[in-house]
C-alpha positions in Angstrom: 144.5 9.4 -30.6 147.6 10.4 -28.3 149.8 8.7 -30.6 148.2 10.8 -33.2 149.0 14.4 -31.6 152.3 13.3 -30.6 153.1 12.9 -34.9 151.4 16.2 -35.5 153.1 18.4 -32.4 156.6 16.6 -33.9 155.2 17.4 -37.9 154.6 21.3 -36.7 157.7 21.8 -35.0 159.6 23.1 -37.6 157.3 25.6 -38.6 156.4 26.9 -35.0 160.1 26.7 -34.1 160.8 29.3 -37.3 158.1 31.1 -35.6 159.2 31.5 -32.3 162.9 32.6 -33.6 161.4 35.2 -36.1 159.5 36.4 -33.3 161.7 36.2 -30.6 164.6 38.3 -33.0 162.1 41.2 -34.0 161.2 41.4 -29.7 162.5 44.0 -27.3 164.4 41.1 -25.3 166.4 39.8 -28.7 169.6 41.2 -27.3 169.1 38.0 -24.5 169.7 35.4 -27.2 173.6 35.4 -26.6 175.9 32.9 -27.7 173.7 31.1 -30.5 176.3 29.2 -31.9 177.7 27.6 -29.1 174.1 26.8 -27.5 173.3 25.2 -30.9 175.0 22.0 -30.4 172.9 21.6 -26.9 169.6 22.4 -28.2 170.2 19.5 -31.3 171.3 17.1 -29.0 174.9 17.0 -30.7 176.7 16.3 -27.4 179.4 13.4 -27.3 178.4 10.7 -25.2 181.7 11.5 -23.1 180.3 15.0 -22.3 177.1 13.5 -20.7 177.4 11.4 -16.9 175.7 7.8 -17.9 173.0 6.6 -15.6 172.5 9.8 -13.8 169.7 11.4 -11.9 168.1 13.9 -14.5 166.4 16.9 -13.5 164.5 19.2 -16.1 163.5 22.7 -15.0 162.8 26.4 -16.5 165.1 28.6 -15.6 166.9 30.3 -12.9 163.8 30.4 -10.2 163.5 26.7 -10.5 167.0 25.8 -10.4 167.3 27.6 -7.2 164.3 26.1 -5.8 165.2 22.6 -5.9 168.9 23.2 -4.7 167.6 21.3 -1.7 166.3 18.5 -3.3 168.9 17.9 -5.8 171.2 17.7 -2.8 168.8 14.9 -1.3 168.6 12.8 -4.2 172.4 12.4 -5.0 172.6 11.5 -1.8 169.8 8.9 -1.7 170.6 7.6 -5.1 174.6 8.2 -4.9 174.5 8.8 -8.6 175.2 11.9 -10.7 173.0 14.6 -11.1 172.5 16.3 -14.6 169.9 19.2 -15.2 168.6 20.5 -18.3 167.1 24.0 -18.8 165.4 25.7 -21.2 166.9 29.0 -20.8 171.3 29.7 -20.6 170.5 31.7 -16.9 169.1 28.2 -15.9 171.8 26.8 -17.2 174.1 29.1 -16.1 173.0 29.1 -12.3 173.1 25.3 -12.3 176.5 25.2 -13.5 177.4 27.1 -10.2 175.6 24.2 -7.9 178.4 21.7 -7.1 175.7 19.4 -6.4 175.0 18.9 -10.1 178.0 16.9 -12.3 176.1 18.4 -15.5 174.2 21.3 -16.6 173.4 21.4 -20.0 170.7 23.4 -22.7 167.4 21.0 -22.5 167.3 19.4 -26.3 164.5 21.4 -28.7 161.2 19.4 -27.7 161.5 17.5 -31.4 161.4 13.5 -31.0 164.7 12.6 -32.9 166.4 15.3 -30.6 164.9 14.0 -27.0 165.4 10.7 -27.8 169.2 11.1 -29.2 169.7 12.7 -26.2 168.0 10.1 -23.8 170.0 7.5 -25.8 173.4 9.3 -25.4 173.0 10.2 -21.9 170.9 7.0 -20.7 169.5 8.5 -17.9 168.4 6.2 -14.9 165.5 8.5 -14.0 163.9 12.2 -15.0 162.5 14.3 -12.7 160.2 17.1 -14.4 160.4 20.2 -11.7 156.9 22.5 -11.7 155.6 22.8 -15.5 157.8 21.9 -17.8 156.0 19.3 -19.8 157.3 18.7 -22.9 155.8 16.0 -24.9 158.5 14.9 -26.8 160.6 14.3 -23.9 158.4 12.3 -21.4 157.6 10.2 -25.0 161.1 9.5 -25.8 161.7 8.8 -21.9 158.8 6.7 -21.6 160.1 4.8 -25.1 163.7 4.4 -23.9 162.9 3.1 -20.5 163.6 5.8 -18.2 160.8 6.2 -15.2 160.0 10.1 -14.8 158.1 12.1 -12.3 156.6 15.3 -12.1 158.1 17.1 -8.7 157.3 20.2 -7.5 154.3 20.1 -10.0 151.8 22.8 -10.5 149.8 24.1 -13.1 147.3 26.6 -13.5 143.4 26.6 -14.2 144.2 28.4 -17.5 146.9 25.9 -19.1 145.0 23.1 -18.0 141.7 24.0 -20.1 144.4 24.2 -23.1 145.7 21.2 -22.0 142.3 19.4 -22.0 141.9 20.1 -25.7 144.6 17.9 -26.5 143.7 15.1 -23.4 144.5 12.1 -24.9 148.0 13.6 -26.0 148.2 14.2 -22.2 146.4 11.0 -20.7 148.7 9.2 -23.0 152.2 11.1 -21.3 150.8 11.7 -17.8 149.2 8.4 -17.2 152.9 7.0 -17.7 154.0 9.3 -14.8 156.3 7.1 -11.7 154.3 9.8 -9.2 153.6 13.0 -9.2 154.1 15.3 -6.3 152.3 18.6 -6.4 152.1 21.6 -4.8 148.5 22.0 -4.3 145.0 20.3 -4.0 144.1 22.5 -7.1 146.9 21.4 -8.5 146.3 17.7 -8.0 142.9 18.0 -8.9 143.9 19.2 -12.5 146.4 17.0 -13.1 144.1 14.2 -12.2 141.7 15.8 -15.3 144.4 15.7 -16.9 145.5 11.9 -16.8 147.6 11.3 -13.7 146.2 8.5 -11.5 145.0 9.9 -8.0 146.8 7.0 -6.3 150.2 8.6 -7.7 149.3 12.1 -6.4 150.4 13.2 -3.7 150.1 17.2 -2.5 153.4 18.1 -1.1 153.9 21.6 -0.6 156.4 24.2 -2.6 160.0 23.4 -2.3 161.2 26.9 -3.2 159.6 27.7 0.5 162.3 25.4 2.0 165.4 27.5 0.5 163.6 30.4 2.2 166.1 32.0 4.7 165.7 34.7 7.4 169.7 35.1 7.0 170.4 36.3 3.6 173.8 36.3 2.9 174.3 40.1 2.0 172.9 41.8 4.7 176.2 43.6 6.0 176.5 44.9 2.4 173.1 46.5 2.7 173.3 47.7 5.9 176.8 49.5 4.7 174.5 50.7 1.6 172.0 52.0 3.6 174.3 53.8 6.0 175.9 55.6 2.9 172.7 56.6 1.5 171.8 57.9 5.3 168.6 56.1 5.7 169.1 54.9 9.1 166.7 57.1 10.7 164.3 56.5 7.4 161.5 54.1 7.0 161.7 52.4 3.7 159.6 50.7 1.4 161.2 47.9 -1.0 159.5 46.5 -3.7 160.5 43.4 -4.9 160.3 42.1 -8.7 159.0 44.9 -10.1 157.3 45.4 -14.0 157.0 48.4 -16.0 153.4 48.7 -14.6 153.8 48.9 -11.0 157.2 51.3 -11.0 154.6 53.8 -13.2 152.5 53.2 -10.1 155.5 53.9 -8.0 156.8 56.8 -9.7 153.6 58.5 -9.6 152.8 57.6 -5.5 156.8 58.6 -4.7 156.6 62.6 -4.3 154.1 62.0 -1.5 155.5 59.2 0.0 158.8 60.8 0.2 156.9 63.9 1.9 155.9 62.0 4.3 160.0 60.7 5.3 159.5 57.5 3.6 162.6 56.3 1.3 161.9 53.6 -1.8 163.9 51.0 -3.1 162.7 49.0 -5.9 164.4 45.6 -7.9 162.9 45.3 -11.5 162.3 41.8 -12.4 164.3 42.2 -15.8 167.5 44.2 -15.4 167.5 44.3 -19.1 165.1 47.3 -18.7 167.8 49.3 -17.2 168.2 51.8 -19.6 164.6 51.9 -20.0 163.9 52.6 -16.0 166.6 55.2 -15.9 165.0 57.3 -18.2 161.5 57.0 -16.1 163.5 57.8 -13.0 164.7 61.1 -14.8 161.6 62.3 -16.4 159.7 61.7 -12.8 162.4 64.5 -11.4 162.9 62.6 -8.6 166.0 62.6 -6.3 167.3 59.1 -7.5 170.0 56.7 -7.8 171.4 53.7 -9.0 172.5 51.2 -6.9 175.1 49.6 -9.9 177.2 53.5 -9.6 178.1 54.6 -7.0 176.1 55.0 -3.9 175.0 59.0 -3.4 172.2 60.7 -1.0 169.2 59.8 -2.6 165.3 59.5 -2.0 165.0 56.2 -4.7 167.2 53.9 -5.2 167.0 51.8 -8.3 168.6 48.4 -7.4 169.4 47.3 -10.7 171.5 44.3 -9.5 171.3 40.4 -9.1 171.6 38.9 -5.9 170.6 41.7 -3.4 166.4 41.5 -3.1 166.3 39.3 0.1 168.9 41.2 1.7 167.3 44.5 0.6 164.3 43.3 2.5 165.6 42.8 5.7 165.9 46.6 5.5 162.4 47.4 4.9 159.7 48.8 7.1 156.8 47.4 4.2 157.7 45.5 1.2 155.7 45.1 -1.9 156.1 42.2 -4.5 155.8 43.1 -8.4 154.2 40.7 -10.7 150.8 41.0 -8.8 149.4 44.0 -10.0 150.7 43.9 -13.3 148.9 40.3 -14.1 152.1 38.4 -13.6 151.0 35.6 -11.3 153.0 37.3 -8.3 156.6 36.4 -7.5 157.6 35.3 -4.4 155.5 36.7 -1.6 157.3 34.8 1.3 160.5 35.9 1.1 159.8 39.3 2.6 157.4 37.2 4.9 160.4 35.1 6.5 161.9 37.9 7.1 159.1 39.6 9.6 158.0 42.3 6.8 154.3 42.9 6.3 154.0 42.0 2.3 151.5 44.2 0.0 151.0 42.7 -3.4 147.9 42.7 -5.8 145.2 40.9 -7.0 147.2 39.0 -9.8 148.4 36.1 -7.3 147.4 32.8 -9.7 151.4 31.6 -9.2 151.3 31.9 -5.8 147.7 31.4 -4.7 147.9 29.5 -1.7 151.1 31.8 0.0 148.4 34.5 -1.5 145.5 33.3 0.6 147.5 32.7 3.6 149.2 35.8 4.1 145.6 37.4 3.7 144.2 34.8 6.0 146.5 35.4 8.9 146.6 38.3 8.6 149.9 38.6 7.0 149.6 40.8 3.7 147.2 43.3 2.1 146.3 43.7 -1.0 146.7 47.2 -2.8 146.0 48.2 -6.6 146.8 51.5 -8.9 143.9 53.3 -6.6 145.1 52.3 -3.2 148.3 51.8 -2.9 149.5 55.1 -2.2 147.0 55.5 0.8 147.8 51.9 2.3 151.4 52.5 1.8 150.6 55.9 4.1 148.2 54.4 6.7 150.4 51.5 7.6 153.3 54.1 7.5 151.8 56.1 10.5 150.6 52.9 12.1 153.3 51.2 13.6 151.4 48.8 16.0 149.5 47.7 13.0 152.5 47.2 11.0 154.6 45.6 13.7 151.3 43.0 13.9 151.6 42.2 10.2 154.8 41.5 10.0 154.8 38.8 12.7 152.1 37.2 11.4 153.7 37.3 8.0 156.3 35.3 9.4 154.3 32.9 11.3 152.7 32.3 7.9 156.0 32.3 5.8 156.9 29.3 8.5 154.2 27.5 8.1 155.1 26.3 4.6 158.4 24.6 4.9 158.7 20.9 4.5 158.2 20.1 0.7 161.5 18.3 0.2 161.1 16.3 3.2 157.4 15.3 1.4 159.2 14.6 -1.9 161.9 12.4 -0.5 159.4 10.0 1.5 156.9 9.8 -2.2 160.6 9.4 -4.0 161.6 6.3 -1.4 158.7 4.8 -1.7 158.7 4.8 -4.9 161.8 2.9 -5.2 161.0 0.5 -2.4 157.9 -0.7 -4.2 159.9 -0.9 -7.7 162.3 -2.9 -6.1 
């Protein structure tokens, strides 16, 4: 019956791919597809054999949030297995951030998930082992793998309640990929419970941890820069209140809390999650008449600062009297909730946390974070404002909690050399 699936997901393919393009062209986020013709020849697998490092360590991830989260690990495995390292993404910024990782010998467009293409690919490239990082399960590759001989692994795994109830519609397309799995190291006990519904044998799970929480640091690399920024801007009297990966929703939350906020001497940065919105959140920022600016021009006296550049959010923090992370009340999942944490910053996010639940829980355990929504947030953002102690509290337990969840890679190497020990 797997079998089965696998011809019909490969006999729809051309039709949903068409799809997906149509789609994707007629969306507000078409002017991202950039350079079609030269990412072509990646996605069809019509690399020369001589452009891909033989017998290499393969990792497969999303994009640029799971490139960055394995840095650590990628660096462990070339040096365990002393072999190249070659990622695949699905998107160019993945691609484009792992090209910048001299770890990595190779970073290359993942191949469209279409069984002639993965397994051209696998043949041209002859892996010596894939490592799937979080959820990127694509059937056609773990078959062709599985076909050609090369042992994969999820790492890093998760997978939520929702995609596994799609998942279980198809099972035996899944049982039939999954059960073939080297190991699978996850990042939860929910997680390993679904993947086990799913077709993974229990006696290859085992629940490691996140490893993006390892490549937290409580040193970020820009902090003089903001520290100039926020001298220029003559905030350093001011408390302020960043807000981290933020969507259309919670800036109209934002926007319509600032004026009082601002009364009461507090000053607001926010980072929008897609700086392709720029134009977009510049026209919100005029119509709210609020005194703001943008941190890409030139830095002015300002009451809101629109930081509509990559690289600065965990420096921005360290400046921060509260942070808030986006992608929680509008029903994102939540983005990272710890990297304010690390940094001693009391976290606010909302109730939409299913990416993140266990840093979620934690932080709201300990005592760590608070949760806030379109009704309060305005009135928590004020009450911890004029209570320090409190504040001061929250942030070091926020920390405490942020430590706690280091270790992942460490985890992933030991499942990793066992592994190989037993296959040897």
């Amino acid at each position: 019956m797997g079998k089965f699936l696998l011809l019909l997901t490969n006999l729809a393919f051309p039709f949903a791919a068409l799809g997906v393009l149509f789609g994707f062209l007629f969306s507000p986020r078409r002017r991202v597809l950039k350079h079609l013709t030269r990412e072509l020849k990646e996605r069809f697998a019509l690399e020369a054999p001589a452009c891909l490092p033989q017998n290499a360590i393969w990792l497969h991830c999303a994009s640029v949030g799971e490139v960055n989260s394995v840095k650590g690990l990628i660096k462990r495995l070339k040096e365990f297995y002393k072999k190249p390292i070659l990622v695949t993404t699905s998107t160019a910024a993945g691609q484009a951030t792992a090209a910048k990782n001299a770890d990595i010998d190779a970073a290359l467009l993942a191949p469209l998930d279409f069984y002639p293409l993965t397994r051209a690919f696998i043949r041209k490239a002859h892996p010596y082992r894939l490592f799937v990082v979080e959820r990127e399960i694509w059937p056609n590759m773990l078959e062709a793998a599985r076909q050609n001989g090369v042992p994969f692994a999820l790492v890093n795994a998760r997978i939520s309640e929702k995609s596994t109830r799609a998942y279980k519609l198809v099972r035996p397309l899944f049982t039939r990929l999954l059960g073939q799995a080297a190991f699978a190291a996850l990042q939860t006990p929910e997680d390993a419970r679904r993947y086990a519904g799913l077709g993974v044998e229990n006696a290859k799970i085992t629940v490691c941890g996140n490893v993006k929480y390892d490549t937290l640091s409580d040193t970020p690399s820009r902090v003089d820069e903001v520290k100039k920024l926020v001298a220029e801007l003559g905030w350093e009297n001011s408390p302020v209140l960043v807000c981290g990966s933020t969507h259309p929703l919670e800036e109209e939350i934002l926007l319509a809390a600032a004026p009082q906020l601002i009364k009461q001497g507090l000053k607001i940065i926010f980072a929008p999650r897609h700086l392709e919105r720029r134009q977009e959140i510049e026209q919100n920022l005029k119509n709210s008449r609020l005194n703001y600016a943008m941190m890409s021009q030139k830095a002015v006296p300002c009451d809101i600062l629109c930081a509509d550049v990559m690289g600065f959010l965990q420096s921005l923090y360290t400046c921060a009297a509260l942070t808030f992370v986006g992608g929680s009340i509008a029903p994102r999942g939540a983005h990272n909730l710890l990297e304010p944490a690390i940094l001693g910053k009391a976290v606010l996010f909302g109730q939409s946390f299913f990416n993140t639940p266990d840093t979620a829980r934690a932080l709201l355990t300990q005592g760590g974070g608070t949760l806030v929504n379109p009704t309060n947030f305005k009135s928590t953002v004020l009450r911890l404002l004029e209570d320090e102690p409190l504040r001061r509290d929250m942030s070091a337990k926020a920390r405490k909690t942020a430590l706690s969840f280091k270790g992942a890679t460490d985890k992933i190497m030991k499942v990793v050399e066992n592994y190989e020990r037993q296959s040897a």
